[in-house]
N, CA, C and O atoms as CSV, one atom per row, in Angstrom:
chain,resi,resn,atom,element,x,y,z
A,1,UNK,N,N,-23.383,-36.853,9.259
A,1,UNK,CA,C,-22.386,-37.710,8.624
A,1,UNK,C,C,-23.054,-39.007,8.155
A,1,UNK,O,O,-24.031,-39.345,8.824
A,2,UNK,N,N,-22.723,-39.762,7.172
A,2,UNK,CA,C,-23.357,-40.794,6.709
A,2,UNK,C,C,-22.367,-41.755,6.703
A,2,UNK,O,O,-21.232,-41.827,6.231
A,3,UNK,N,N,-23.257,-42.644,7.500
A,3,UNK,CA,C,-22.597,-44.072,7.950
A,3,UNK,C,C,-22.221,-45.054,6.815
A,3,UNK,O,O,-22.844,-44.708,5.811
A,4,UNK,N,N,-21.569,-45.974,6.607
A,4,UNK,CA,C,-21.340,-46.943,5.290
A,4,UNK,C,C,-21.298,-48.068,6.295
A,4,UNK,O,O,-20.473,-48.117,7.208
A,5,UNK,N,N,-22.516,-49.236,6.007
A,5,UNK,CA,C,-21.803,-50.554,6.781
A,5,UNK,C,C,-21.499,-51.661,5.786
A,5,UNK,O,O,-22.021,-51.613,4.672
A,6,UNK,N,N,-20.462,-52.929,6.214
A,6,UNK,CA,C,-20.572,-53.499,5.012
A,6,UNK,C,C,-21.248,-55.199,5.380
A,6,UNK,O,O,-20.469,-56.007,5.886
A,7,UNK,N,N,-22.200,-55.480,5.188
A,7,UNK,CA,C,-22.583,-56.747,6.042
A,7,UNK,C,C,-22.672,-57.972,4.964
A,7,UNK,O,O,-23.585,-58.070,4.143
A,8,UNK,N,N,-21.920,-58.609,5.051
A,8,UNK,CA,C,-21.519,-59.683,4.406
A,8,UNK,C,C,-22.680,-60.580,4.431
A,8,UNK,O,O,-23.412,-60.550,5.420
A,9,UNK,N,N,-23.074,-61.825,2.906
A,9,UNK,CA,C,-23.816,-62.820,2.771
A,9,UNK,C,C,-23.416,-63.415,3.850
A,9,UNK,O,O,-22.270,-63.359,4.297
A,10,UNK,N,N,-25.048,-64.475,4.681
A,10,UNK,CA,C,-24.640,-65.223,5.759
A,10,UNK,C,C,-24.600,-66.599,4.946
A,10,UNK,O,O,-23.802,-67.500,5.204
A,11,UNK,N,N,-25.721,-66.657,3.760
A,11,UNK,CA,C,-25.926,-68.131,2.653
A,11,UNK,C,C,-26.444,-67.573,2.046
A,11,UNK,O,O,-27.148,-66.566,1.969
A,12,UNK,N,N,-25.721,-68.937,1.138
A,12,UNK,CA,C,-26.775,-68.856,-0.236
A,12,UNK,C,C,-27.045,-70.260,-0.719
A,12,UNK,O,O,-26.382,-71.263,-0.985
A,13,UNK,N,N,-28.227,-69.912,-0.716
A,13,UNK,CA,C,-29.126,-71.659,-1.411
A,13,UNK,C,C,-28.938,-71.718,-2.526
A,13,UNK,O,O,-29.087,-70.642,-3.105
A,14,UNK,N,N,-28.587,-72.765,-3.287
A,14,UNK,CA,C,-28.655,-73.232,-4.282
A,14,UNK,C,C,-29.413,-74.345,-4.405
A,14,UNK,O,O,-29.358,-75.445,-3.855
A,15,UNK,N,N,-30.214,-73.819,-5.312
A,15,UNK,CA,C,-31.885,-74.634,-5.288
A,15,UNK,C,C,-31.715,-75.728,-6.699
A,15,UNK,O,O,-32.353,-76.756,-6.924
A,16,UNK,N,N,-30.644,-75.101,-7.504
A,16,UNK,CA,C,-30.505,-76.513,-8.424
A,16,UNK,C,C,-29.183,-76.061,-8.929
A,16,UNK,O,O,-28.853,-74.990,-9.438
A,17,UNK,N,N,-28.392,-77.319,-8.619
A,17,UNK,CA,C,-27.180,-77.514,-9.078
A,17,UNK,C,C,-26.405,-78.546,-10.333
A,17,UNK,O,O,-25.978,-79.681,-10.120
A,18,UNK,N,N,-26.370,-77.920,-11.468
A,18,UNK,CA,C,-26.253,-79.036,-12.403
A,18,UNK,C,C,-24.457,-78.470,-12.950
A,18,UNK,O,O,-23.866,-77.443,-13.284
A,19,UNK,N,N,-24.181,-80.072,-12.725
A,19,UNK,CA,C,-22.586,-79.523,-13.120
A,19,UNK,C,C,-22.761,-80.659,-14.272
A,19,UNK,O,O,-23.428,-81.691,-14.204
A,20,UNK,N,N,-22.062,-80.228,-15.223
A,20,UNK,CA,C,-21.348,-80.228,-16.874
A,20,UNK,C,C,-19.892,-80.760,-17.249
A,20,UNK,O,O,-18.929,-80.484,-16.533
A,21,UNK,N,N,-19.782,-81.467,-18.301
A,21,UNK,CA,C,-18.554,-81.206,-18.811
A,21,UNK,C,C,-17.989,-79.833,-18.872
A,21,UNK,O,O,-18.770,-78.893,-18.724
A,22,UNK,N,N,-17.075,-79.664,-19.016
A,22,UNK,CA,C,-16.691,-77.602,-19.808
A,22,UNK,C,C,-17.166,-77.877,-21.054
A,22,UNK,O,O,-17.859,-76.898,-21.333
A,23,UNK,N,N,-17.196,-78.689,-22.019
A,23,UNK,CA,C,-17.654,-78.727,-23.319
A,23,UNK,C,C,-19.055,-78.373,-23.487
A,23,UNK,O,O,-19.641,-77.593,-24.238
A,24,UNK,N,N,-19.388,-79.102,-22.650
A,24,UNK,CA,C,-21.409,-78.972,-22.481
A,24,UNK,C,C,-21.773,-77.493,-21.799
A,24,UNK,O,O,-22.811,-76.885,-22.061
A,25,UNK,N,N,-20.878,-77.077,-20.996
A,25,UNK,CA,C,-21.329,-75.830,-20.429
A,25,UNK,C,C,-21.041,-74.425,-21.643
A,25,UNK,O,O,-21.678,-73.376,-21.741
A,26,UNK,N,N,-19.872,-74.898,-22.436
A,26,UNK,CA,C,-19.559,-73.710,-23.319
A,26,UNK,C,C,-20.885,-74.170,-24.208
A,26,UNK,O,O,-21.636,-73.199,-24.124
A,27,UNK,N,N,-21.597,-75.285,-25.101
A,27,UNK,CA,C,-22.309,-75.514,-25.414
A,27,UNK,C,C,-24.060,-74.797,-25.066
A,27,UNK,O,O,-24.882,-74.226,-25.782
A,28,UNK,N,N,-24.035,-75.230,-23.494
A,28,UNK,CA,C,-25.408,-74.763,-22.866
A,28,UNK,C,C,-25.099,-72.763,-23.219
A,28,UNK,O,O,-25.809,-72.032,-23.910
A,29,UNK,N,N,-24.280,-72.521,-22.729
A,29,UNK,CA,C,-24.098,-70.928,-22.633
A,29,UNK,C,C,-23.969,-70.181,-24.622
A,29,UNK,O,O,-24.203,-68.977,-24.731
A,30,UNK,N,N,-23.725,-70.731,-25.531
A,30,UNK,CA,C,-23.728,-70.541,-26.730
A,30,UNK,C,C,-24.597,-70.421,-27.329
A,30,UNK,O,O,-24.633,-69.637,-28.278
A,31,UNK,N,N,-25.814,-71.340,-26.879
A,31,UNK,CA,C,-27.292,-71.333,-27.471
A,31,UNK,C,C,-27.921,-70.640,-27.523
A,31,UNK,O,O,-28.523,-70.180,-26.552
A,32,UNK,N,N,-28.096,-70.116,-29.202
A,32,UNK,CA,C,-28.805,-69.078,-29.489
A,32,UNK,C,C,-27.929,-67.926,-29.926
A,32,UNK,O,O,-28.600,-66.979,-30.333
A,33,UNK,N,N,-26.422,-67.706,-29.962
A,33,UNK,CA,C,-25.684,-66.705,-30.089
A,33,UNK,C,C,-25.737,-66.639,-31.701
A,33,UNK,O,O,-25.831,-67.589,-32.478
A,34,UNK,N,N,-25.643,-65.137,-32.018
A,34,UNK,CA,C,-25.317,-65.033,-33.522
A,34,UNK,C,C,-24.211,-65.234,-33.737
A,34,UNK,O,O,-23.404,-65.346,-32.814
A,35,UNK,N,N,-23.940,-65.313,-34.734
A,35,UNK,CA,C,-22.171,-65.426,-35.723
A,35,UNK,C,C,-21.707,-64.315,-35.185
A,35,UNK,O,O,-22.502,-63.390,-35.349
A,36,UNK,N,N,-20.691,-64.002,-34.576
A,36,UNK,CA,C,-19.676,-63.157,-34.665
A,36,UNK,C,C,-20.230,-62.267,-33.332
A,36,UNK,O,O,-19.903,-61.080,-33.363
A,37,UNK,N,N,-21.296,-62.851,-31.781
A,37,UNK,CA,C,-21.826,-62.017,-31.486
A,37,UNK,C,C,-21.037,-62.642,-29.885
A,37,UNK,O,O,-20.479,-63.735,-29.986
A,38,UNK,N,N,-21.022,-62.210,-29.012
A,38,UNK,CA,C,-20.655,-62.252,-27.649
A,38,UNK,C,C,-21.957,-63.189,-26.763
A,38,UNK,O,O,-23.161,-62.931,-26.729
A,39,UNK,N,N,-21.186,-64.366,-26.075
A,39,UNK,CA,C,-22.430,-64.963,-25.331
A,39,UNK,C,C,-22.562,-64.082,-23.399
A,39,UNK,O,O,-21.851,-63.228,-22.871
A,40,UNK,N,N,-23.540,-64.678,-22.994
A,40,UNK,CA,C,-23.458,-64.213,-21.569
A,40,UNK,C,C,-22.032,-64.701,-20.744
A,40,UNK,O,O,-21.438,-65.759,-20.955
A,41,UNK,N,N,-21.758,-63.956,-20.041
A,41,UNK,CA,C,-19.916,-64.430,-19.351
A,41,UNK,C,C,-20.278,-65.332,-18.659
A,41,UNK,O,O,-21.398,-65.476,-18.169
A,42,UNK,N,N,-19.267,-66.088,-18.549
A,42,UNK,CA,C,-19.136,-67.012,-17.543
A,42,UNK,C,C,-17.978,-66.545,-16.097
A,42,UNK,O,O,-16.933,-65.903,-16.209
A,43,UNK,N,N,-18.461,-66.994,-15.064
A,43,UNK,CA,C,-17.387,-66.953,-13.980
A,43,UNK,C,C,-16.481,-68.023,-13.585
A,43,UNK,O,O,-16.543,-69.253,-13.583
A,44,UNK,N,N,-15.534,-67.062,-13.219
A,44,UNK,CA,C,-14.548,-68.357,-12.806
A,44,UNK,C,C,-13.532,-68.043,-11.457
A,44,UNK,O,O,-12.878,-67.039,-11.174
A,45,UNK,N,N,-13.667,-69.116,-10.884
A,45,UNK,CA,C,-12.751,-69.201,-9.453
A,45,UNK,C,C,-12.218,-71.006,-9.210
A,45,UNK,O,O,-12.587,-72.151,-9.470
A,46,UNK,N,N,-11.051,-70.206,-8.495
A,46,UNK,CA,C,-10.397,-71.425,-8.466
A,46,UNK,C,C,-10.888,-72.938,-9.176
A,46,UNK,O,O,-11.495,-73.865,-8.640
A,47,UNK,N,N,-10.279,-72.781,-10.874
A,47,UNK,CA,C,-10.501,-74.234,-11.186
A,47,UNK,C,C,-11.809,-74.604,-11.406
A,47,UNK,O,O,-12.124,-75.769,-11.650
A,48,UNK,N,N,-13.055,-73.152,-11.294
A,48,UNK,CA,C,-14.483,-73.855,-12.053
A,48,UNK,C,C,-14.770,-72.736,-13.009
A,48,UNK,O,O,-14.143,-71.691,-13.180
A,49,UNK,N,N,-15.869,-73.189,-13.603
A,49,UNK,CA,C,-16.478,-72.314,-14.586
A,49,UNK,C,C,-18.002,-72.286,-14.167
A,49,UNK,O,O,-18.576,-73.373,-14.107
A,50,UNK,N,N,-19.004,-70.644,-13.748
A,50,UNK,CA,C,-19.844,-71.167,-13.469
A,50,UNK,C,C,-20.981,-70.242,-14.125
A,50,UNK,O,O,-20.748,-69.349,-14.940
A,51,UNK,N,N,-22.017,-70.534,-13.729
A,51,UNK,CA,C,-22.886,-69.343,-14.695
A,51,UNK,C,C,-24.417,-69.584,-13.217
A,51,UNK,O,O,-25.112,-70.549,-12.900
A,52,UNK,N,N,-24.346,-68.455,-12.825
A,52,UNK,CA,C,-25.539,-68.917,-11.777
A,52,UNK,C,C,-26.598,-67.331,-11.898
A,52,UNK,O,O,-26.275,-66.162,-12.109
A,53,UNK,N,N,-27.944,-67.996,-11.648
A,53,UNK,CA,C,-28.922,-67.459,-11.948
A,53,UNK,C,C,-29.805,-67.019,-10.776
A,53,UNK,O,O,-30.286,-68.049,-10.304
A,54,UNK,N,N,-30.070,-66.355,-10.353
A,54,UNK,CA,C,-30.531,-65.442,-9.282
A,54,UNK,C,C,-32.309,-65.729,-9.300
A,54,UNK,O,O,-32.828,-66.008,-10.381
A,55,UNK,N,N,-33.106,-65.643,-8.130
A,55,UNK,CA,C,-33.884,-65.987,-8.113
A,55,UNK,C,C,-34.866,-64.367,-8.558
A,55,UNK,O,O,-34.271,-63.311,-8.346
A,56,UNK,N,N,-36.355,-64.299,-9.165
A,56,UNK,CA,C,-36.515,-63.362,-9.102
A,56,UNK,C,C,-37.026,-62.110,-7.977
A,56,UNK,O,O,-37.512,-62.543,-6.932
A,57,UNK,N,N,-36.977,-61.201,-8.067
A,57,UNK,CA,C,-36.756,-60.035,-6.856
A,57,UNK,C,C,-38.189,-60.570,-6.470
A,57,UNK,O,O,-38.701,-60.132,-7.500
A,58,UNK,N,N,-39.153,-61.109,-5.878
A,58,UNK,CA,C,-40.230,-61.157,-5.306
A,58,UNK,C,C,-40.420,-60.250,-4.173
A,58,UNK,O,O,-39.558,-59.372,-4.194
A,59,UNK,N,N,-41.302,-60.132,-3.108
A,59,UNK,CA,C,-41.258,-59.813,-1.782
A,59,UNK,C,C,-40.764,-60.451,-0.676
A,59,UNK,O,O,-40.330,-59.919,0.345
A,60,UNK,N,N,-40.867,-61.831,-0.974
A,60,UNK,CA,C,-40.288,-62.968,0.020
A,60,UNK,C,C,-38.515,-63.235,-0.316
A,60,UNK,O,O,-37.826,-63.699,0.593
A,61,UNK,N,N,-37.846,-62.885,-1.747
A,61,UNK,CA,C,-36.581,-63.323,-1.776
A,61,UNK,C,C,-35.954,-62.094,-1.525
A,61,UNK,O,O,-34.732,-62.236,-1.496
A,62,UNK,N,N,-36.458,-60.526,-1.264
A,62,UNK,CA,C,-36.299,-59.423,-1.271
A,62,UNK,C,C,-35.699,-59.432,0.214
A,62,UNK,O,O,-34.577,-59.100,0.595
A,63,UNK,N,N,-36.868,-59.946,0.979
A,63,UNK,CA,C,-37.051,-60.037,2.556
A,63,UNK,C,C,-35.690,-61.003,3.128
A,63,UNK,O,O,-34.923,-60.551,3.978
A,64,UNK,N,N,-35.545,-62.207,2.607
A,64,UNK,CA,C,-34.479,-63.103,2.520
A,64,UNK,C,C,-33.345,-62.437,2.303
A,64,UNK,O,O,-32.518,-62.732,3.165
A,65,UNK,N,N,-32.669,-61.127,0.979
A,65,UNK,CA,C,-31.470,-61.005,0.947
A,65,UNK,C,C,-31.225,-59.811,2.124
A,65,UNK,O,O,-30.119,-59.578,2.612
A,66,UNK,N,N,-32.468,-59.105,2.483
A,66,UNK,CA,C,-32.002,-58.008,3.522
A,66,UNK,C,C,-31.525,-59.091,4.761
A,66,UNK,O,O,-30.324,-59.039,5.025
A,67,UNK,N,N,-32.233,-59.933,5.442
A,67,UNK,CA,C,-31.483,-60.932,6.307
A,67,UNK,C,C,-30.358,-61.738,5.960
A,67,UNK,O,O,-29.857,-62.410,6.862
A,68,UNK,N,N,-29.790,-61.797,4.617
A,68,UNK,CA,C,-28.874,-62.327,4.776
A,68,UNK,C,C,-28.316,-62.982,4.110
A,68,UNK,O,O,-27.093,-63.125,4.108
A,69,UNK,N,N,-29.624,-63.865,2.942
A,69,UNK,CA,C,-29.563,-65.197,2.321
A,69,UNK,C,C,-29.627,-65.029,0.902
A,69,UNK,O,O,-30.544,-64.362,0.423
A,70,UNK,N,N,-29.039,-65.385,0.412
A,70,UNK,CA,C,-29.033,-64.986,-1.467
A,70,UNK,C,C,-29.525,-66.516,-1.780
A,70,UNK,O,O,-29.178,-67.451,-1.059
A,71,UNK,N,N,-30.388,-66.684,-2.955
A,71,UNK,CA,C,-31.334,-67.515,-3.537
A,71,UNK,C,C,-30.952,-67.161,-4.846
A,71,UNK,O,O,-31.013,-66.045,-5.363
A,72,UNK,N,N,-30.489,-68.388,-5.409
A,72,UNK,CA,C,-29.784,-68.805,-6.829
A,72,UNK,C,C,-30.800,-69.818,-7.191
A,72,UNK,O,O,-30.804,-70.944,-6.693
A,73,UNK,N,N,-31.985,-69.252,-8.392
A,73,UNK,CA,C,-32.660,-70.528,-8.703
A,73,UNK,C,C,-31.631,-71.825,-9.138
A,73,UNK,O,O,-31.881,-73.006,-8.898
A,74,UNK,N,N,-30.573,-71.381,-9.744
A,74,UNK,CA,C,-30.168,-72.383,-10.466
A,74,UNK,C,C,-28.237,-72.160,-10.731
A,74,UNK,O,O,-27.672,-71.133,-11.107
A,75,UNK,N,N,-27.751,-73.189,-10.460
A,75,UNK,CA,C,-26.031,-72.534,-10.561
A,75,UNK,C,C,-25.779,-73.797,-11.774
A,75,UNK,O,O,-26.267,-74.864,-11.403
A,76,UNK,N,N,-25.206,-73.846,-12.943
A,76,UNK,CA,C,-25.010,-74.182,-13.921
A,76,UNK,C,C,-23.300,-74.193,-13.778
A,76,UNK,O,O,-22.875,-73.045,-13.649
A,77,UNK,N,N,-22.139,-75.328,-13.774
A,77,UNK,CA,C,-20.669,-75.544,-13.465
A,77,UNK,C,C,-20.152,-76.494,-14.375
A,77,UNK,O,O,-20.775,-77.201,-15.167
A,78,UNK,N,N,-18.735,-76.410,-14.129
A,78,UNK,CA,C,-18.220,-77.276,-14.791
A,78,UNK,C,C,-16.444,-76.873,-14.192
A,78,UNK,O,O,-16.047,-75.833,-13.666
A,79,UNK,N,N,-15.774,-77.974,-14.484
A,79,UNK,CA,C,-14.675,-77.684,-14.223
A,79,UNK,C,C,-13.444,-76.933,-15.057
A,79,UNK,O,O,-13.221,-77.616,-16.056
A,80,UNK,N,N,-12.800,-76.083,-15.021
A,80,UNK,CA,C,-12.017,-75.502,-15.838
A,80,UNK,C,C,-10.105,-75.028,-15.430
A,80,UNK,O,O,-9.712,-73.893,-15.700
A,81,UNK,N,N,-9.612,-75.568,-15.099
A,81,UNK,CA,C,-8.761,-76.109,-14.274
A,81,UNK,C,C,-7.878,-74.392,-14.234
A,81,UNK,O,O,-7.483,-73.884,-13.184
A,82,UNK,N,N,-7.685,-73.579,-15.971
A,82,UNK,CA,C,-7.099,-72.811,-15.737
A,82,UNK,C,C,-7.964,-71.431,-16.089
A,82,UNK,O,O,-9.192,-71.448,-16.166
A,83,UNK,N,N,-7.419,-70.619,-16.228
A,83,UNK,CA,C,-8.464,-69.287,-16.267
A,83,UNK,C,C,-8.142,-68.762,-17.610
A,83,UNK,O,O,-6.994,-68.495,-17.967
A,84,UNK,N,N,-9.098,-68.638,-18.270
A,84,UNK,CA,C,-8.886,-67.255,-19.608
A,84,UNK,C,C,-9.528,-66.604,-19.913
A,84,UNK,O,O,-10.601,-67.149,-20.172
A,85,UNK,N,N,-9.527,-65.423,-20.095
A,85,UNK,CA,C,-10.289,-64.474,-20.415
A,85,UNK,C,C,-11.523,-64.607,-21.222
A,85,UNK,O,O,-12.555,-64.017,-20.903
A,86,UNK,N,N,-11.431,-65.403,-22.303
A,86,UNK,CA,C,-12.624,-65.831,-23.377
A,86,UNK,C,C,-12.497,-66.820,-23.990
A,86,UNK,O,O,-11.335,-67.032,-24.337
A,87,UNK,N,N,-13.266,-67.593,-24.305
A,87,UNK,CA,C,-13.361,-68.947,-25.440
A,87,UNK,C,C,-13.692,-68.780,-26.511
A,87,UNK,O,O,-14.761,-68.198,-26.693
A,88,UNK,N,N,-13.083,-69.124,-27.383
A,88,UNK,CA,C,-13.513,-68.806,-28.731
A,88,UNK,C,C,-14.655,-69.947,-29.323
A,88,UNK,O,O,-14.445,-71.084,-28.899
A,89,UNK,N,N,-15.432,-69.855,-29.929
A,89,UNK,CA,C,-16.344,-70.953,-30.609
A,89,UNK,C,C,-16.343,-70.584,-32.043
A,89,UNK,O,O,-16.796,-69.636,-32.684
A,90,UNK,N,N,-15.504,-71.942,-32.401
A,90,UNK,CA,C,-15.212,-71.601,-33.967
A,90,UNK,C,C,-16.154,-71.478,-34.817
A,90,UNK,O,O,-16.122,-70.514,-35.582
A,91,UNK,N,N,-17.264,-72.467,-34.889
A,91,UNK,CA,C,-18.136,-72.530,-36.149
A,91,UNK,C,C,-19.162,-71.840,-36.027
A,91,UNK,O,O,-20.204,-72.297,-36.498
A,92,UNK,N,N,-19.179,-70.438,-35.311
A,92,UNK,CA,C,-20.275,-69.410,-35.176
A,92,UNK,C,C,-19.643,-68.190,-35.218
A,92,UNK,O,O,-20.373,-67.247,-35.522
A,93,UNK,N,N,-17.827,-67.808,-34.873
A,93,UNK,CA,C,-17.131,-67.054,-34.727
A,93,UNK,C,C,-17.960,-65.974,-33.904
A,93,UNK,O,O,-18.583,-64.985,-34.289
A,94,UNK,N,N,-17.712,-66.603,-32.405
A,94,UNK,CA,C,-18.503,-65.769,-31.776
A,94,UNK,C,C,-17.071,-66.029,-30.381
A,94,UNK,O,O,-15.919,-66.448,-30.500
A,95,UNK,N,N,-17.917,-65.513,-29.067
A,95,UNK,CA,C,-16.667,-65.602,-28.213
A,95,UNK,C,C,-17.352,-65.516,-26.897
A,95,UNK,O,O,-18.176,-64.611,-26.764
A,96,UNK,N,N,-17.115,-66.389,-25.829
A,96,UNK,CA,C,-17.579,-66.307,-24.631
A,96,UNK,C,C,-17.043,-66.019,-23.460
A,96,UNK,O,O,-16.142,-66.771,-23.090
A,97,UNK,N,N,-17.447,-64.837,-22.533
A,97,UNK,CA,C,-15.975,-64.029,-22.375
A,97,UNK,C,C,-16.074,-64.880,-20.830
A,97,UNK,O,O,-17.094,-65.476,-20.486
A,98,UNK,N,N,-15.140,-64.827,-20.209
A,98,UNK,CA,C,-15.210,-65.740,-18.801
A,98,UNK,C,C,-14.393,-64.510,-17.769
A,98,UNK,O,O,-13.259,-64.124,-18.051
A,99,UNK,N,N,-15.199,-63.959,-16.497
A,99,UNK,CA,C,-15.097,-63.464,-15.969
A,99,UNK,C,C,-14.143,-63.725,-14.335
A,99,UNK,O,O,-14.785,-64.067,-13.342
A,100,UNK,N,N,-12.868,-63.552,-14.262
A,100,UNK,CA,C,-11.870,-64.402,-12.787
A,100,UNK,C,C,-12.741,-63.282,-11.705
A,100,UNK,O,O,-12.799,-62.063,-11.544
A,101,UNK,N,N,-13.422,-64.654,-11.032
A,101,UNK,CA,C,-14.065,-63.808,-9.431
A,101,UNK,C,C,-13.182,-64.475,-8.293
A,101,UNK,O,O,-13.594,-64.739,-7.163
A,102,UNK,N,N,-12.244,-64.643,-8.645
A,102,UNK,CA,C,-11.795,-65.063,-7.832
A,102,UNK,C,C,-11.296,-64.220,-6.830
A,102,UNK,O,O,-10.447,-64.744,-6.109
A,103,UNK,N,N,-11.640,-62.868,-6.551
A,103,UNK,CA,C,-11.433,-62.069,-5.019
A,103,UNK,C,C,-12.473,-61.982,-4.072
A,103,UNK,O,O,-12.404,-61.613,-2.899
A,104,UNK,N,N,-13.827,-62.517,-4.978
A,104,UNK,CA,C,-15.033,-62.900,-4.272
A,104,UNK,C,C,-15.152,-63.533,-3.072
A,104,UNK,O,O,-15.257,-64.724,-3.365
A,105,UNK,N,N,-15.187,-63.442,-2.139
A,105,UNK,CA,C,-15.073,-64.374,-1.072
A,105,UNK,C,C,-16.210,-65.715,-1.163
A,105,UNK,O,O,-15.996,-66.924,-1.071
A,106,UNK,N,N,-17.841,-64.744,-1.441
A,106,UNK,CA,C,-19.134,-66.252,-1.556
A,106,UNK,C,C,-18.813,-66.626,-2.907
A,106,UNK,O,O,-19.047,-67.834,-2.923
A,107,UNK,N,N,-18.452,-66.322,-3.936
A,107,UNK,CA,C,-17.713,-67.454,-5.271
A,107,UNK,C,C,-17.092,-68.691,-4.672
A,107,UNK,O,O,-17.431,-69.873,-4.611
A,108,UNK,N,N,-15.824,-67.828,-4.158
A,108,UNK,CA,C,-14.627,-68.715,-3.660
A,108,UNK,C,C,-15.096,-69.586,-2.420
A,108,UNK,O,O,-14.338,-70.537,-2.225
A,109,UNK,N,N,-16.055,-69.506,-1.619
A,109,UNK,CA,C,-16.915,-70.568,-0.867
A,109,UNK,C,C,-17.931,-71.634,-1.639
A,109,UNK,O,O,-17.919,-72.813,-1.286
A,110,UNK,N,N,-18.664,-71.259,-2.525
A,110,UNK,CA,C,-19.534,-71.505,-3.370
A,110,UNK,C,C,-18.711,-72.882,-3.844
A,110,UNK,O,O,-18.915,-74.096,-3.828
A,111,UNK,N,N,-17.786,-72.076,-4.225
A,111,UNK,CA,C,-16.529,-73.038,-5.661
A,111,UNK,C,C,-16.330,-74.005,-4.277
A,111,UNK,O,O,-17.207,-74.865,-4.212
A,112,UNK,N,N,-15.443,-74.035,-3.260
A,112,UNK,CA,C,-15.407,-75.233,-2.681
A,112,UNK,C,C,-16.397,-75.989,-2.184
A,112,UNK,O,O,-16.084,-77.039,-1.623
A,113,UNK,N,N,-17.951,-75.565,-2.300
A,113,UNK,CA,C,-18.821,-76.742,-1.672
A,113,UNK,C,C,-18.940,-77.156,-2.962
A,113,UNK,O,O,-19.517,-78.236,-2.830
A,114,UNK,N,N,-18.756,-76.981,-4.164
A,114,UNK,CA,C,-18.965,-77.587,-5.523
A,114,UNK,C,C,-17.982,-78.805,-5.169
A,114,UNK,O,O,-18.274,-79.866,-4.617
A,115,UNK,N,N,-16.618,-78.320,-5.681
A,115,UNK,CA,C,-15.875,-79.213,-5.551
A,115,UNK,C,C,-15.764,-80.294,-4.246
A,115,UNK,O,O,-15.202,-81.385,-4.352
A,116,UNK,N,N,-16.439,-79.769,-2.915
A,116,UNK,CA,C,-16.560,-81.345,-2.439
A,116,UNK,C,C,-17.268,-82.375,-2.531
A,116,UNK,O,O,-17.096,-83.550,-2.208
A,117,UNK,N,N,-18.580,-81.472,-3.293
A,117,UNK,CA,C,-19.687,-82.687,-3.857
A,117,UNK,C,C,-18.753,-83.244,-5.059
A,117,UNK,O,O,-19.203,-84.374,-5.249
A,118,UNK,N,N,-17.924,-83.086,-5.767
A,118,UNK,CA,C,-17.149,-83.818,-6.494
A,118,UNK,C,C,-16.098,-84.833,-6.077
A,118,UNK,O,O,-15.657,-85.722,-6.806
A,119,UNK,N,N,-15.780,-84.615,-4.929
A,119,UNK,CA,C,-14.446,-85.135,-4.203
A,119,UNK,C,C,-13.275,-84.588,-4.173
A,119,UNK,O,O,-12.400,-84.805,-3.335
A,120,UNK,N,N,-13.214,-83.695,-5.297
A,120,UNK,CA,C,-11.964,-83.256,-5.341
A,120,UNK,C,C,-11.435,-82.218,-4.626
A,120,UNK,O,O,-10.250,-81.914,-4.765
């Protein structure tokens, strides 16, 4: 019989955290898109918008996620109070689709240590 276990993230580092206007983040995530072409998604949970970047598979960050720890070179945010499916960007007619993680449990942790480095 074959076992299924499910072992949940214990952390995750975030090794650089740069939060944005939403204007500047739809901006940063647009760059480079063709006219009429789809950018990379963005995520979203409770009230942020985020775009985070994974460190690469090495032997040492390999070793790290079997124990436990997920390594985000870089998490890229901004605030977005409500949720929609996609943003439109007019003067390229292109569209940036925004993904609700919000059943995520490490998003939805993630999203509140954001927001307390904000205060809010």
């Amino acid at each position: 019989m074959i076992k299924v276990t499910f072992k949940p993230w214990d952390e995750v580092v975030i090794h650089e955290s740069m939060y944005y206007s939403f204007e500047d983040l739809l901006k940063l995530v647009s760059l480079g898109v063709q006219p009429g072409g789809l950018t990379q998604p963005l995520q979203w949970t409770e009230g942020v918008a985020f775009l985070a970047v994974g460190m690469p598979p090495t032997d040492e960050v390999i070793k790290e996620q079997l124990l436990g720890k997920i390594h985000w070179a870089s998490l890229a945010w901004a605030l977005m109070p409500k949720y929609v499916g996609f943003i439109p960007i007019k003067d390229i007619n292109a569209k940036i689709p925004i993904v609700d993680v919000s059943k995520n449990t490490v998003f939805c942790t993630v999203v509140k240590a954001l927001k307390e480095q904000l205060g809010t």
